[in-house]
N, CA, C and O atoms as CSV, one atom per row, in Angstrom:
chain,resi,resn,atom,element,x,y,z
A,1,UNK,N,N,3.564,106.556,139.232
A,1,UNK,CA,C,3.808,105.857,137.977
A,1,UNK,C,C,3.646,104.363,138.200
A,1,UNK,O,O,4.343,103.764,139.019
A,2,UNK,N,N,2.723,103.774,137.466
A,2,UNK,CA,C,2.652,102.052,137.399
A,2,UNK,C,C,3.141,101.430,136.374
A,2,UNK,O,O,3.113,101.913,135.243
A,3,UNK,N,N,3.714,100.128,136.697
A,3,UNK,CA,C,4.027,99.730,135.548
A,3,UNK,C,C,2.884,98.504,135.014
A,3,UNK,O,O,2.733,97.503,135.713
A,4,UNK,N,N,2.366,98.619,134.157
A,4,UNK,CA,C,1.917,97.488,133.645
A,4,UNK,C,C,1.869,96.143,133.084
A,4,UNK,O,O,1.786,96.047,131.859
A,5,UNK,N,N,1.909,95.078,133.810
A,5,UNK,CA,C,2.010,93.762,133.585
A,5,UNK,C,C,1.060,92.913,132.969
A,5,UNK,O,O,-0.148,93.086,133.130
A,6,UNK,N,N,1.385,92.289,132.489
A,6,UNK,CA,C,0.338,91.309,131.559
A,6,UNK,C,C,-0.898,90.651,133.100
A,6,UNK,O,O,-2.120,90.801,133.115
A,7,UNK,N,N,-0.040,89.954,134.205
A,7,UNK,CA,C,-0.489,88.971,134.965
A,7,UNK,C,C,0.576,89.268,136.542
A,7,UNK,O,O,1.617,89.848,136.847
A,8,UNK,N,N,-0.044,88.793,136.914
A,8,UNK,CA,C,0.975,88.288,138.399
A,8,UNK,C,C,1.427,87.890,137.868
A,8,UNK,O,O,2.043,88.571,137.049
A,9,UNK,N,N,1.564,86.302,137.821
A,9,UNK,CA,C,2.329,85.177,137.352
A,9,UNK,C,C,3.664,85.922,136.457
A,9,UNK,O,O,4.833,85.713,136.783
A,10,UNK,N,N,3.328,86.692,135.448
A,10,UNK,CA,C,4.463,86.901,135.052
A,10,UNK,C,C,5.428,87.766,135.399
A,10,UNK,O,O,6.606,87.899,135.070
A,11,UNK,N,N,4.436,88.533,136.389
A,11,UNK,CA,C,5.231,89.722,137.478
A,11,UNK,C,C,6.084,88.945,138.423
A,11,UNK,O,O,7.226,89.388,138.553
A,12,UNK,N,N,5.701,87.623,139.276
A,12,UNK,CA,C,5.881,87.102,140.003
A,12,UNK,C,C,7.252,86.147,139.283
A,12,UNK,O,O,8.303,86.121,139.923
A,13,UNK,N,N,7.186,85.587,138.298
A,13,UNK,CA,C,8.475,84.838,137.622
A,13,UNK,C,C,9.113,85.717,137.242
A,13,UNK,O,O,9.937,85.697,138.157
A,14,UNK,N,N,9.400,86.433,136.680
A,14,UNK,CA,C,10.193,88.210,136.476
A,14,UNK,C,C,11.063,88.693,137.331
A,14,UNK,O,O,12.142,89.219,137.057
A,15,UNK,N,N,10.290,88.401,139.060
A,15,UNK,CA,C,11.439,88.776,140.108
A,15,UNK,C,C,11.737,87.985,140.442
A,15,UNK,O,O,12.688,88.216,141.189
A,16,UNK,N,N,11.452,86.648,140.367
A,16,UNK,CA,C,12.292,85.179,140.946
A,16,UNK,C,C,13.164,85.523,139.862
A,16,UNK,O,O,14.202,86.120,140.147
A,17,UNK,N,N,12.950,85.284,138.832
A,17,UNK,CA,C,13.860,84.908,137.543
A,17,UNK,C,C,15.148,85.730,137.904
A,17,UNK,O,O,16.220,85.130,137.982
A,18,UNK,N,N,15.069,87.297,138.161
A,18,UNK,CA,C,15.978,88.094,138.596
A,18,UNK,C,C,17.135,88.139,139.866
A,18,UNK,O,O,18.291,88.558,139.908
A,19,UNK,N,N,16.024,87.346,141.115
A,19,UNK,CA,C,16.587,86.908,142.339
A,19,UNK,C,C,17.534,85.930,141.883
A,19,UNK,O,O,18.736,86.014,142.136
A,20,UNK,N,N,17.025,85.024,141.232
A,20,UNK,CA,C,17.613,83.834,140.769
A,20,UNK,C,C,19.339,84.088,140.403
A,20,UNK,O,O,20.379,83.529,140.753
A,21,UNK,N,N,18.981,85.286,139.476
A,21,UNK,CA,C,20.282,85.368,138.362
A,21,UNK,C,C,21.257,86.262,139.755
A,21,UNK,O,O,22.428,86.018,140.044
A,22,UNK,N,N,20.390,87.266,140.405
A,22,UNK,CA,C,21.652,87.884,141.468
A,22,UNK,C,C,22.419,87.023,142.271
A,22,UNK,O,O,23.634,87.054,142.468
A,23,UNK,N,N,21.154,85.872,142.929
A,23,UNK,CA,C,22.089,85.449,143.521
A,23,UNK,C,C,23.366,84.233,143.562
A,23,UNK,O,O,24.143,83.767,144.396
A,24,UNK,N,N,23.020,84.048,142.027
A,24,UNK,CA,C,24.279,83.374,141.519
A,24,UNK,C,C,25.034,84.074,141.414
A,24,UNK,O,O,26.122,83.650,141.805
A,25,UNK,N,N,25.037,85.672,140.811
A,25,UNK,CA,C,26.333,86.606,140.672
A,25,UNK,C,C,26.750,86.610,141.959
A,25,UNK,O,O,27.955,86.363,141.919
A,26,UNK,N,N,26.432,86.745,142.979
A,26,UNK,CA,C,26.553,87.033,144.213
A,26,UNK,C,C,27.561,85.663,144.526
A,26,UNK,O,O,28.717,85.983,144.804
A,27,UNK,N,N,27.293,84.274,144.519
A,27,UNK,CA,C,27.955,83.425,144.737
A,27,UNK,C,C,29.001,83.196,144.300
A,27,UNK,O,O,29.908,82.845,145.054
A,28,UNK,N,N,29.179,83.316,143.032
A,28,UNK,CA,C,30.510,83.320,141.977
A,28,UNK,C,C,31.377,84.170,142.675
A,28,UNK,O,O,32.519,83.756,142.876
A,29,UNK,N,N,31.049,85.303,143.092
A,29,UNK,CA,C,31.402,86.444,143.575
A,29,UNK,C,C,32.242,86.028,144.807
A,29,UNK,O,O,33.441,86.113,145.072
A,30,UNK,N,N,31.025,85.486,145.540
A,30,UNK,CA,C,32.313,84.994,147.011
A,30,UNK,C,C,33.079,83.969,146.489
A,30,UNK,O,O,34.256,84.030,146.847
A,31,UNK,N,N,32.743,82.867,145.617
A,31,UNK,CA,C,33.446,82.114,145.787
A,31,UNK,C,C,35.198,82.489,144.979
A,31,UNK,O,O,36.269,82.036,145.382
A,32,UNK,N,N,35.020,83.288,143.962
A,32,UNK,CA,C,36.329,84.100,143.638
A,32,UNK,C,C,37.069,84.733,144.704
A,32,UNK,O,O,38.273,84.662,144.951
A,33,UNK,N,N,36.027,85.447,145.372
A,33,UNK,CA,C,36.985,85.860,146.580
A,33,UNK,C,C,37.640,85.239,147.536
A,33,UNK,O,O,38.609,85.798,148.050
A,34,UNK,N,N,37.199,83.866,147.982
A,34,UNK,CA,C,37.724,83.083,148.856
A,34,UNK,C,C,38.366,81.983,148.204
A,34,UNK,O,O,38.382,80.868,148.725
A,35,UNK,N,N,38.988,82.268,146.902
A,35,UNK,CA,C,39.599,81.606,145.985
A,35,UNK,C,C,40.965,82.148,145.608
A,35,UNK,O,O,41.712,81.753,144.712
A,36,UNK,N,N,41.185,83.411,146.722
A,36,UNK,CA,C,42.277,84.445,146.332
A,36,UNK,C,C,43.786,83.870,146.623
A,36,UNK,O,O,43.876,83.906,147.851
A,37,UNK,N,N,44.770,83.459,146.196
A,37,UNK,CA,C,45.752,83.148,146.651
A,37,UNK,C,C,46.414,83.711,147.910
A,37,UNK,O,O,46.139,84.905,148.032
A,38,UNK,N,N,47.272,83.193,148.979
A,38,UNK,CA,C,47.953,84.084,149.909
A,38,UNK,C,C,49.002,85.205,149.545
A,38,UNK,O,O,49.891,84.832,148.780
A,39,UNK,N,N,49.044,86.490,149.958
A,39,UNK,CA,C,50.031,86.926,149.602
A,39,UNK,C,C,51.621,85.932,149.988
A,39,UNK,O,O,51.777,85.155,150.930
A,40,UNK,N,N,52.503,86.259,149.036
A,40,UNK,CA,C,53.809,85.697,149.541
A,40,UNK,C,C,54.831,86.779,150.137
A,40,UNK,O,O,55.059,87.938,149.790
A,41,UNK,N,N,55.242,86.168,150.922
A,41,UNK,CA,C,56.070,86.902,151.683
A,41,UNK,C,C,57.692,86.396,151.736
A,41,UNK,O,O,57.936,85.396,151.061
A,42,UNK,N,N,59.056,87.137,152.641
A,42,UNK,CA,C,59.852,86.540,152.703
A,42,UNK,C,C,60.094,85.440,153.264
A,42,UNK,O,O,60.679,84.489,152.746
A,43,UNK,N,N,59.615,85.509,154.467
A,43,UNK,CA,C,59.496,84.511,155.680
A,43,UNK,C,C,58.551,83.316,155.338
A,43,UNK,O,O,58.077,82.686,156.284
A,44,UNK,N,N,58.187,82.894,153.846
A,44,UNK,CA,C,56.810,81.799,153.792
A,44,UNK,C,C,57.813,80.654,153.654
A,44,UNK,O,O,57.248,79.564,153.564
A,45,UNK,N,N,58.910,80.613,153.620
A,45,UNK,CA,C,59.514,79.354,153.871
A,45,UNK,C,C,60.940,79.773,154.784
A,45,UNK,O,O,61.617,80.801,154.763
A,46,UNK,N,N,61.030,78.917,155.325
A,46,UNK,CA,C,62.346,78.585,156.027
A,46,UNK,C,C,63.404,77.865,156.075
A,46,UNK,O,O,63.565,76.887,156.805
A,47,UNK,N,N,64.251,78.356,155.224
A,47,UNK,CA,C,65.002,77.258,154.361
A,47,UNK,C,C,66.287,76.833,155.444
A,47,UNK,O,O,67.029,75.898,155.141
A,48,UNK,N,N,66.426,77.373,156.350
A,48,UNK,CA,C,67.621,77.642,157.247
A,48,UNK,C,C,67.784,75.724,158.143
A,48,UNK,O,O,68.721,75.159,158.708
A,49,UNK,N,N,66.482,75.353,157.863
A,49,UNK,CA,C,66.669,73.996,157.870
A,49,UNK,C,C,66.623,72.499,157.102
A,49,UNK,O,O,66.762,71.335,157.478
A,50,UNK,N,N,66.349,73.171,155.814
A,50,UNK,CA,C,67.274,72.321,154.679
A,50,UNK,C,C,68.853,71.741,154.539
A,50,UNK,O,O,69.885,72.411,154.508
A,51,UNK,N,N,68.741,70.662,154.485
A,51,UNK,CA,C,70.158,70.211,154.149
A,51,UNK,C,C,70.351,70.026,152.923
A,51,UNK,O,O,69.658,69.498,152.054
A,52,UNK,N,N,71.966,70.791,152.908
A,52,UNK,CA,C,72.131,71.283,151.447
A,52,UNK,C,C,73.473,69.720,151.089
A,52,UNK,O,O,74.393,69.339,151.814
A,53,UNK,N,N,72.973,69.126,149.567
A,53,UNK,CA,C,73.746,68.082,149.477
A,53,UNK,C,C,75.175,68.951,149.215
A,53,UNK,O,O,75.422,70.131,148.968
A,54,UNK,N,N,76.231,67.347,149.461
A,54,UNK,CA,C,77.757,68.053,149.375
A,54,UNK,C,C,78.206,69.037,148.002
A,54,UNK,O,O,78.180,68.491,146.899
A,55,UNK,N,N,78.547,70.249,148.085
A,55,UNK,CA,C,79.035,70.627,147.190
A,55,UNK,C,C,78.005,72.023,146.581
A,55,UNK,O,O,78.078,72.824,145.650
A,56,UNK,N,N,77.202,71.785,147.543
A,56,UNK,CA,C,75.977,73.019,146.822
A,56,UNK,C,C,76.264,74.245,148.192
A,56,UNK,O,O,76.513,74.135,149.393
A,57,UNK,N,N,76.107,75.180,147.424
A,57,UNK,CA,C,75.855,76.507,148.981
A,57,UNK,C,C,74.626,76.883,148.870
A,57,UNK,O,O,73.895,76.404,148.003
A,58,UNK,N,N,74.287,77.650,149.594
A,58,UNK,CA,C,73.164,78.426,149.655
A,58,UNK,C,C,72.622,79.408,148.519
A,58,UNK,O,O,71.456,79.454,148.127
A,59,UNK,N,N,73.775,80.245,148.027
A,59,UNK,CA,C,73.668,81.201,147.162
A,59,UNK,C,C,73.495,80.248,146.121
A,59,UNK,O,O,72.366,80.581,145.761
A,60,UNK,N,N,73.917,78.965,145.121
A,60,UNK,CA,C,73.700,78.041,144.715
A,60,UNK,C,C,72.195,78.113,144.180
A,60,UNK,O,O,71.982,78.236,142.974
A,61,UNK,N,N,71.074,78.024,145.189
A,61,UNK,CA,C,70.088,77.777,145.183
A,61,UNK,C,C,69.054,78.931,145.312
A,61,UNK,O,O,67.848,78.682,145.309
């Protein structure tokens, strides 16, 4: 089965045009992914060395 094209040229801009558009999806793509926040955890801060002003506790905060 062939497909029929007018020209190269327009065969030839047809798959750039296409390359073009993937590999922007493709970029967006990583760059969302490496745009992902860290998971949070318990341990992402360590509060055990905060000083707490007079009159506040822990549970407080």
């Amino acid at each position: 089965m062939e497909i029929q094209v007018p020209n190269n040229e327009e065969y030839i801009l047809g798959v750039l045009g296409k390359e073009v558009q993937q590999r922007g999806v493709r970029k967006i793509n990583l760059l969302l992914q490496q745009a992902t926040l860290l998971k949070v955890t318990d341990n992402l801060f360590q509060l055990e060395r905060i000083r707490l002003a007079q009159g506040l506790t822990r549970d407080y905060t």
